[in-house]
Biotite code that builds the C-alpha atoms (Angstrom):
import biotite.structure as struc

atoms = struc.array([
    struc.Atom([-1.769, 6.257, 13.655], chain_id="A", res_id=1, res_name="UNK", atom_name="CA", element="C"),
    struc.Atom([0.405, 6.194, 10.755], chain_id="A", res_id=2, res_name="UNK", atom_name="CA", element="C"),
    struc.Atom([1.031, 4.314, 7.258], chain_id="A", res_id=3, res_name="UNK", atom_name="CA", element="C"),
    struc.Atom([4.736, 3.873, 6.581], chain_id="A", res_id=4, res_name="UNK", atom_name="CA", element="C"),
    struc.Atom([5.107, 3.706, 2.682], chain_id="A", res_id=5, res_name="UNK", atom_name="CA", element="C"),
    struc.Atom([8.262, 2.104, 1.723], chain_id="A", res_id=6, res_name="UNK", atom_name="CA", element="C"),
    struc.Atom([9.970, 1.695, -1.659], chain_id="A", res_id=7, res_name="UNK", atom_name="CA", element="C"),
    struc.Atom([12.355, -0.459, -3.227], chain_id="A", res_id=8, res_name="UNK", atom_name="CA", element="C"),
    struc.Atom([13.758, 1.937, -5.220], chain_id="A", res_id=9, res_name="UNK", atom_name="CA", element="C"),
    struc.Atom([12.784, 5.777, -6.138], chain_id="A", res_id=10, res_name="UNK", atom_name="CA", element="C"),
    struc.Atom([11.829, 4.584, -9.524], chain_id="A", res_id=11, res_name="UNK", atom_name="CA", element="C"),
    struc.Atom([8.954, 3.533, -7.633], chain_id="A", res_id=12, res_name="UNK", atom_name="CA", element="C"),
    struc.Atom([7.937, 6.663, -6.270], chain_id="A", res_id=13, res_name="UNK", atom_name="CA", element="C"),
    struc.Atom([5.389, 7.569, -9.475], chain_id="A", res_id=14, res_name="UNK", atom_name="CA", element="C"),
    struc.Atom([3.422, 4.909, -8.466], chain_id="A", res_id=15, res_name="UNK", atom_name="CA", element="C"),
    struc.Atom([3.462, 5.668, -4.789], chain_id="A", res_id=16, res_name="UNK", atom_name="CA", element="C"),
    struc.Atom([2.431, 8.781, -4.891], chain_id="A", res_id=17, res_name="UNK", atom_name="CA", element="C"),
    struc.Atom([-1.081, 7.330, -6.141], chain_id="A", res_id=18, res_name="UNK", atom_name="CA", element="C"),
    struc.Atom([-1.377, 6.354, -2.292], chain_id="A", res_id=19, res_name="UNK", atom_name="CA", element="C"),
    struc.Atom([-1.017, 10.411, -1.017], chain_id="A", res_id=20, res_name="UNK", atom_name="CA", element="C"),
    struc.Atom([-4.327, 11.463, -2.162], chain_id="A", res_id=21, res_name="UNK", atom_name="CA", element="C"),
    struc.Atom([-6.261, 9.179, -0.343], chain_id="A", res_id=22, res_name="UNK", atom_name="CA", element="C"),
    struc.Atom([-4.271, 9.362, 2.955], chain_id="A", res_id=23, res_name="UNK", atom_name="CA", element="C"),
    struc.Atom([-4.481, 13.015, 3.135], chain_id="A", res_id=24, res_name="UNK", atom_name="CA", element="C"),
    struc.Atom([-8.565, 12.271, 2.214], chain_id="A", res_id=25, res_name="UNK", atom_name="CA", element="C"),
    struc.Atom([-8.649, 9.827, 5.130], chain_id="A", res_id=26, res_name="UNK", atom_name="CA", element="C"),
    struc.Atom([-6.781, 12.539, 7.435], chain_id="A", res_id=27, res_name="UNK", atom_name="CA", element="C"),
    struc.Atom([-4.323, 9.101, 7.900], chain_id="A", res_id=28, res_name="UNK", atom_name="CA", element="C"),
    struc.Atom([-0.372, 10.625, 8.460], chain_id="A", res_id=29, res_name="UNK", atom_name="CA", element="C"),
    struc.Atom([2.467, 8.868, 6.454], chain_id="A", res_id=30, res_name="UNK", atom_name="CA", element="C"),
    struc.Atom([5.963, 8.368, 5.374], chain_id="A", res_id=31, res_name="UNK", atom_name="CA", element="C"),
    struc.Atom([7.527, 7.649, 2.757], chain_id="A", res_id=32, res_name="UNK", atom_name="CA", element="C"),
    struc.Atom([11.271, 5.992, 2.498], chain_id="A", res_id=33, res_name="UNK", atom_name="CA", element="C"),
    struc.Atom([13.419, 4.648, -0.243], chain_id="A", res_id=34, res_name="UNK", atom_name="CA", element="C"),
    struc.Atom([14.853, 1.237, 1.455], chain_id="A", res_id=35, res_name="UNK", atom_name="CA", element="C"),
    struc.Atom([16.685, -1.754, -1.284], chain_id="A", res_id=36, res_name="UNK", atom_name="CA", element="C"),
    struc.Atom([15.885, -4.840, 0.668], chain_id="A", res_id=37, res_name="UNK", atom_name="CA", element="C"),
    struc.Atom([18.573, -5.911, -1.158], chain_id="A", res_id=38, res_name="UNK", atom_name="CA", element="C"),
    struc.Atom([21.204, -3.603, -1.172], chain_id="A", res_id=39, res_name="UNK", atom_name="CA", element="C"),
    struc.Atom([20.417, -1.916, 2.228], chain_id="A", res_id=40, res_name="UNK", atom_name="CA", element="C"),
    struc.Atom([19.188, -4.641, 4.588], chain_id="A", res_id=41, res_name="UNK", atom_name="CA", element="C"),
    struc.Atom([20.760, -2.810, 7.809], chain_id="A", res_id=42, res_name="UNK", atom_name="CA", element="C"),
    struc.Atom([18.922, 0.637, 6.974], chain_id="A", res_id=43, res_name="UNK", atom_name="CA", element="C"),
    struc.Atom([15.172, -1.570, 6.682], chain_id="A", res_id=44, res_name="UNK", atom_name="CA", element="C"),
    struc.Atom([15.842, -3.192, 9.991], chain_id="A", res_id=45, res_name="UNK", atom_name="CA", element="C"),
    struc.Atom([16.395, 0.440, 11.881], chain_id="A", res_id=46, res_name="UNK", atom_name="CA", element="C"),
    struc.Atom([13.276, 1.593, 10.011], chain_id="A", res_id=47, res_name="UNK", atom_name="CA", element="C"),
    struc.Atom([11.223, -0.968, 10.846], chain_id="A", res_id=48, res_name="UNK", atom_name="CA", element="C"),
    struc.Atom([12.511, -1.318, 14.027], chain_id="A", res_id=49, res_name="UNK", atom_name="CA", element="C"),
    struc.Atom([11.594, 2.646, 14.848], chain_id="A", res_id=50, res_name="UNK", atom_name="CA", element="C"),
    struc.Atom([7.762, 1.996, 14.027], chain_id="A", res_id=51, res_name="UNK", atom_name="CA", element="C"),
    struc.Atom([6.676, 1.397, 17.394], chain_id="A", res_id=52, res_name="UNK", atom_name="CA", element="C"),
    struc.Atom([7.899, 4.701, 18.480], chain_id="A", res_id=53, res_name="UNK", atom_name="CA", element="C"),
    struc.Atom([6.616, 6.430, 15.186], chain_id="A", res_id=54, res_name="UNK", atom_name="CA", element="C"),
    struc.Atom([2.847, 5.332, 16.211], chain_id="A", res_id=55, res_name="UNK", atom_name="CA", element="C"),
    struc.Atom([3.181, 3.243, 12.719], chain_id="A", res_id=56, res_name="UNK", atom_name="CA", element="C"),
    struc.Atom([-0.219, 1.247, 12.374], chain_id="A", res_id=57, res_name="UNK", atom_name="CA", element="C"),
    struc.Atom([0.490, -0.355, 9.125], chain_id="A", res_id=58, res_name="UNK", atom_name="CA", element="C"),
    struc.Atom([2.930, -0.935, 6.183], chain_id="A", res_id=59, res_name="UNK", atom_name="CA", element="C"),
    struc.Atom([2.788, -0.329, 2.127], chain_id="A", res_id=60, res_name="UNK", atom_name="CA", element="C"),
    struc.Atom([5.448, -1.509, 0.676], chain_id="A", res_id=61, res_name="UNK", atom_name="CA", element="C"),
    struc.Atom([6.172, -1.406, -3.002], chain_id="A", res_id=62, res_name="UNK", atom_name="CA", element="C"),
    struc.Atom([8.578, -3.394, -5.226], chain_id="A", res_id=63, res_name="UNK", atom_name="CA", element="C"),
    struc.Atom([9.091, -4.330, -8.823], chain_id="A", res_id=64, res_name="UNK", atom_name="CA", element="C"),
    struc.Atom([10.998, -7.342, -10.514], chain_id="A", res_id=65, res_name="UNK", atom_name="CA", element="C"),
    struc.Atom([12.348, -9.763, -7.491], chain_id="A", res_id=66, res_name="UNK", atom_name="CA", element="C"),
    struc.Atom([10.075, -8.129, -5.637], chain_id="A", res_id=67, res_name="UNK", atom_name="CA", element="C"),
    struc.Atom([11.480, -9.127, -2.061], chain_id="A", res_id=68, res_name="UNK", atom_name="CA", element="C"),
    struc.Atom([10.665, -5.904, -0.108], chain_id="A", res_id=69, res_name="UNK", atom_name="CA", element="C"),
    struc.Atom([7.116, -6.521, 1.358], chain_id="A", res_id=70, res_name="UNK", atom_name="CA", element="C"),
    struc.Atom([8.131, -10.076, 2.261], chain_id="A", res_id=71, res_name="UNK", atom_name="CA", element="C"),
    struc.Atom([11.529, -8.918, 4.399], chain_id="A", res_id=72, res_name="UNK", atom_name="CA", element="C"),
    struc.Atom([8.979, -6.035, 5.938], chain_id="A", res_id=73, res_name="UNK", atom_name="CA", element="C"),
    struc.Atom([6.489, -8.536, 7.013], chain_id="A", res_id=74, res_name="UNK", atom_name="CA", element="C"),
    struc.Atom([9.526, -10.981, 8.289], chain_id="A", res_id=75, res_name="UNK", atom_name="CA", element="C"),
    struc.Atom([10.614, -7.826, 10.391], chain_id="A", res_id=76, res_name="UNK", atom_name="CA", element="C"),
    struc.Atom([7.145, -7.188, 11.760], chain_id="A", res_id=77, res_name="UNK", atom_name="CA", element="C"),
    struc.Atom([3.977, -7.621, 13.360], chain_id="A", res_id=78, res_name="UNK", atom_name="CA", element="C"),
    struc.Atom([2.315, -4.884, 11.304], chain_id="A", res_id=79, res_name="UNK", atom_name="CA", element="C"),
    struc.Atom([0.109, -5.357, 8.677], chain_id="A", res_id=80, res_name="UNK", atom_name="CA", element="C"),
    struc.Atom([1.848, -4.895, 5.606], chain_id="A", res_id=81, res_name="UNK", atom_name="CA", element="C"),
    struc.Atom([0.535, -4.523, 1.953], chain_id="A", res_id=82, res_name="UNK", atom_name="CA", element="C"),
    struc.Atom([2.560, -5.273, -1.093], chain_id="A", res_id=83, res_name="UNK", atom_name="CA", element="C"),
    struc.Atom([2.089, -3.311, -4.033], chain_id="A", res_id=84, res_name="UNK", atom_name="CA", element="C"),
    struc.Atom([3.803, -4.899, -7.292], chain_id="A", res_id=85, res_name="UNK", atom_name="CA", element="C"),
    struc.Atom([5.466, -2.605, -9.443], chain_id="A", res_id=86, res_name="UNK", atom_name="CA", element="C"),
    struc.Atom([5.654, -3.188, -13.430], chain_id="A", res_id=87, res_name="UNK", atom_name="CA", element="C"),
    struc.Atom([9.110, -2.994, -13.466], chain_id="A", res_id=88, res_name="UNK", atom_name="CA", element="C"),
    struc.Atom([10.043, -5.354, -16.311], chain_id="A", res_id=89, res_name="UNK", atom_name="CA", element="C"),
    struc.Atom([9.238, -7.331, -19.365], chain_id="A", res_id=90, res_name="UNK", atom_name="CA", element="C"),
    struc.Atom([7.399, -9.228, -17.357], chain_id="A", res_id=91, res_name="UNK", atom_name="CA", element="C"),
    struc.Atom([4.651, -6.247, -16.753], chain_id="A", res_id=92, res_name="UNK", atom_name="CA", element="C"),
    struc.Atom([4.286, -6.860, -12.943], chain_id="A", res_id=93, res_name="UNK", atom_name="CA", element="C"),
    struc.Atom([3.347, -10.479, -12.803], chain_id="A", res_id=94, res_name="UNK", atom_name="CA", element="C"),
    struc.Atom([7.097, -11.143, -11.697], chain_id="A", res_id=95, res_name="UNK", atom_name="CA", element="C"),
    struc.Atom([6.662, -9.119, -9.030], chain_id="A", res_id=96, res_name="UNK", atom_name="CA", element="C"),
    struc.Atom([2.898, -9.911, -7.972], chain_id="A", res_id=97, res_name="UNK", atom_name="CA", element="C"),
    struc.Atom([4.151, -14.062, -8.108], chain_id="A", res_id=98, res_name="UNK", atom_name="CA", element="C"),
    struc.Atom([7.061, -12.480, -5.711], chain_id="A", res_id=99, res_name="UNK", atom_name="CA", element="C"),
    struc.Atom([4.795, -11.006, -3.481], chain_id="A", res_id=100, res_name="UNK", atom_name="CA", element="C"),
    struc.Atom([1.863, -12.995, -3.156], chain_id="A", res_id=101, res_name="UNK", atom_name="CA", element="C"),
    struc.Atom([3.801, -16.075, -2.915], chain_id="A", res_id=102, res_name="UNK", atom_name="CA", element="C"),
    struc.Atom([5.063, -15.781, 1.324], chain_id="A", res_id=103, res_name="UNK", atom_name="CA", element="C"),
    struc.Atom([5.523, -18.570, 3.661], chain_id="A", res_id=104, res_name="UNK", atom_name="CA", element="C"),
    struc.Atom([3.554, -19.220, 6.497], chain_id="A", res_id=105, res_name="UNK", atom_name="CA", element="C"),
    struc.Atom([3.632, -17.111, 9.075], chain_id="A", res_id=106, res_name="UNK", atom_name="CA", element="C"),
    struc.Atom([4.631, -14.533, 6.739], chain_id="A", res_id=107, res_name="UNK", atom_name="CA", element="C"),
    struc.Atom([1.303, -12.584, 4.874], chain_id="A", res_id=108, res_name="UNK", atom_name="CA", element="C"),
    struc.Atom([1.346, -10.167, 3.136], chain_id="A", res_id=109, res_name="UNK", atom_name="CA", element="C"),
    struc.Atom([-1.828, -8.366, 1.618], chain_id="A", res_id=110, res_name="UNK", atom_name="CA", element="C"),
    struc.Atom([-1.734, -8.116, -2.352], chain_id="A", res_id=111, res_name="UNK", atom_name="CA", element="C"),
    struc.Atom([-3.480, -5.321, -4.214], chain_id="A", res_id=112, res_name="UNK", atom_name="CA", element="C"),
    struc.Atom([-2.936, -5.002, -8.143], chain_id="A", res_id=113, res_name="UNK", atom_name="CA", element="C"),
    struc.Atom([-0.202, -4.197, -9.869], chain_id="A", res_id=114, res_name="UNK", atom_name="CA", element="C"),
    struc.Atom([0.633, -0.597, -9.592], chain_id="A", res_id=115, res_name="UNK", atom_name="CA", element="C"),
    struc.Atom([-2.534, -0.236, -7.436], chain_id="A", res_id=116, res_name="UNK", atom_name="CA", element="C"),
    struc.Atom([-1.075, 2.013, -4.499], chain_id="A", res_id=117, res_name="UNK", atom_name="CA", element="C"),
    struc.Atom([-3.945, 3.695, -4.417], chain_id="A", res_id=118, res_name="UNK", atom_name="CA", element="C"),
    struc.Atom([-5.870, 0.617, -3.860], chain_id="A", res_id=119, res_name="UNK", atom_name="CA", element="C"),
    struc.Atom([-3.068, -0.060, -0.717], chain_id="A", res_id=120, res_name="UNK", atom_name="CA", element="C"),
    struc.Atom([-3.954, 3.273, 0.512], chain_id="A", res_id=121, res_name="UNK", atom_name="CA", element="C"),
    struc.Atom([-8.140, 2.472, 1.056], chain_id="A", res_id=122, res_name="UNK", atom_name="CA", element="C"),
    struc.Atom([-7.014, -1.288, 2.209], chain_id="A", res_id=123, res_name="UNK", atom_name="CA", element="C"),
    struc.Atom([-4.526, 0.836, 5.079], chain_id="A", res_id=124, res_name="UNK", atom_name="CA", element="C"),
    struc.Atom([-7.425, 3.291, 5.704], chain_id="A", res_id=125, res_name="UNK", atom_name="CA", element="C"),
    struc.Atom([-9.798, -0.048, 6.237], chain_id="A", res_id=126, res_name="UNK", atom_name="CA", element="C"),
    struc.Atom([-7.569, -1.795, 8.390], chain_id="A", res_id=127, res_name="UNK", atom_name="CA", element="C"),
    struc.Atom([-7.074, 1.535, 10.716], chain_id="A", res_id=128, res_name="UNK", atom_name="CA", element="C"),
    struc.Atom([-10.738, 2.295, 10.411], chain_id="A", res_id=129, res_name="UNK", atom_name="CA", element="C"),
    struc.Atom([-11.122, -1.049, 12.820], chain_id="A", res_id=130, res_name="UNK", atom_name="CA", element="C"),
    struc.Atom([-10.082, 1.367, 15.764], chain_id="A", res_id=131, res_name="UNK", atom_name="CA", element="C"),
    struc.Atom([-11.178, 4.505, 14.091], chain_id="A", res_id=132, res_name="UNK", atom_name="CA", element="C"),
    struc.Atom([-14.942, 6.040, 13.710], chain_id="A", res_id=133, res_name="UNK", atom_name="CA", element="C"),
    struc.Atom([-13.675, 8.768, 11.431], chain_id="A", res_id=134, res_name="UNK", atom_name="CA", element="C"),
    struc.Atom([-12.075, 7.000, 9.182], chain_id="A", res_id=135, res_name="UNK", atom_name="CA", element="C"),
    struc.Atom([-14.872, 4.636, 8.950], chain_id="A", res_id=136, res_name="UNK", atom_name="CA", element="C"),
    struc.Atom([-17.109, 7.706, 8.101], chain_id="A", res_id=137, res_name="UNK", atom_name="CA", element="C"),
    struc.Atom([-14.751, 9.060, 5.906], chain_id="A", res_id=138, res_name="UNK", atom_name="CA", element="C"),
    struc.Atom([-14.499, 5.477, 4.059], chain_id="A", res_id=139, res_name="UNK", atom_name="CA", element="C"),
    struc.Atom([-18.262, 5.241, 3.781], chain_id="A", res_id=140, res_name="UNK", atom_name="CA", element="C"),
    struc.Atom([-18.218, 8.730, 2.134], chain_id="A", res_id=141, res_name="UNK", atom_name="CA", element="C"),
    struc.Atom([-15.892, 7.822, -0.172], chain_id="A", res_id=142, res_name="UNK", atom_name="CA", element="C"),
    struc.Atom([-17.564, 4.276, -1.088], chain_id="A", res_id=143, res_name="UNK", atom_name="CA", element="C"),
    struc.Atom([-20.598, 7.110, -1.862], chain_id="A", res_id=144, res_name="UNK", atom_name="CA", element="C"),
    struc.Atom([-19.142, 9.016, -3.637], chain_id="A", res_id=145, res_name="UNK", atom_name="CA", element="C"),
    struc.Atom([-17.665, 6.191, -6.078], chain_id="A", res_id=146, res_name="UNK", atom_name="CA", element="C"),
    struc.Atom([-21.387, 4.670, -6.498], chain_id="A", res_id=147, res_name="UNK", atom_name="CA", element="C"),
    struc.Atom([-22.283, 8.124, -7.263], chain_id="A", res_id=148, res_name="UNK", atom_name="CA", element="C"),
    struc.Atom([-19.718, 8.634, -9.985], chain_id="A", res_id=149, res_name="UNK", atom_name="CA", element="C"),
    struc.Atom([-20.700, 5.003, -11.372], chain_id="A", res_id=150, res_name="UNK", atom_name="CA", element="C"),
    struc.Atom([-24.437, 6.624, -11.701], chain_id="A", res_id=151, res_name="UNK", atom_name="CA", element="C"),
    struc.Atom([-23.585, 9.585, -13.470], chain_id="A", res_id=152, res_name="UNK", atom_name="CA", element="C"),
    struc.Atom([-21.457, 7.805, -16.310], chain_id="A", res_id=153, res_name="UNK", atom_name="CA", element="C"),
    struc.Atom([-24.614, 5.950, -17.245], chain_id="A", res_id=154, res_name="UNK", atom_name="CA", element="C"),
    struc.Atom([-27.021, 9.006, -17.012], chain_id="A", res_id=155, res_name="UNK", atom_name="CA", element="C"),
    struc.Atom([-24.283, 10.460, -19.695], chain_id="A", res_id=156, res_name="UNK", atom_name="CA", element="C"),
    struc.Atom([-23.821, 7.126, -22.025], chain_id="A", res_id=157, res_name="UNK", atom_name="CA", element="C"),
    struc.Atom([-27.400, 5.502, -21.554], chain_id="A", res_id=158, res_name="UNK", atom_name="CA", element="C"),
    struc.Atom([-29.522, 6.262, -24.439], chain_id="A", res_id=159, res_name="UNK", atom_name="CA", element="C"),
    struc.Atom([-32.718, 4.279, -24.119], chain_id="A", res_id=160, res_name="UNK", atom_name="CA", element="C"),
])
């Protein structure tokens, strides 16, 4: 099982590489590609059309400004696909996250915050954990180990 991460443009790639951590934690493979849904339509639809044979289980796909790219994935497949909204402009993301979250039916696309690719990563490890006991472990671990970290910044800063 794989996670195909796919960027608009490699401006985006800082914010993708938030996701890599937490793959390699969850043992989950990936990819990464820089795709324009805009300015290389015909390159997207052989990439998303190879997924099957790739063992692809699910989709990130980040994009700033228009924001178009996770829509045209999720139009290209039955994958689930999760949009990550880049701050790419003025605008500070919420262009991008109204782009994204805003898909006709027939047509989801999961949302996480803007610049959150880390937050896509757990979502893809959740989804694949459905079919997966050891990613489910290694989830539960990691849910541990944030509630752990949460208890230790108050041991430090409580001081009643």
């Amino acid at each position: 099982m794989k996670v195909a991460i796919i960027m608009g443009s490699s401006s985006d790639y800082e914010i993708a590489q938030k996701a890599f951590p937490l793959l390699e934690k969850f043992n989950i493979p990936y990819f990464v590609r820089v795709i324009s849904a805009h300015r290389a339509l015909e390159m997207l639809q052989e990439c998303v059309s190879e997924f099957e044979q790739e063992n692809v289980k699910c989709v990130i796909a980040l994009a700033g400004k228009a924001a178009h790219l996770p829509g045209v994935v999720a139009g290209m497949t039955v994958l689930p696909v999760i949009g990550v909204p880049i701050k790419g402009s003025a605008f500070l993301g919420l262009d991008s996250l109204m782009s994204i979250v805003q898909m006709p039916k027939g047509v989801p696309v999961a949302t996480v915050a803007v610049d959150a690719a880390d937050n896509a990563a757990i979502l893809a490890a959740q989804i694949l954990a459905i079919n997966s006991n050891d990613i489910t472990q290694k989830l539960k671990v990691y849910k541990q180990e944030l509630a752990e970290h949460v208890v230790q910044q108050d041991k430090e800063i409580n001081t009643i």
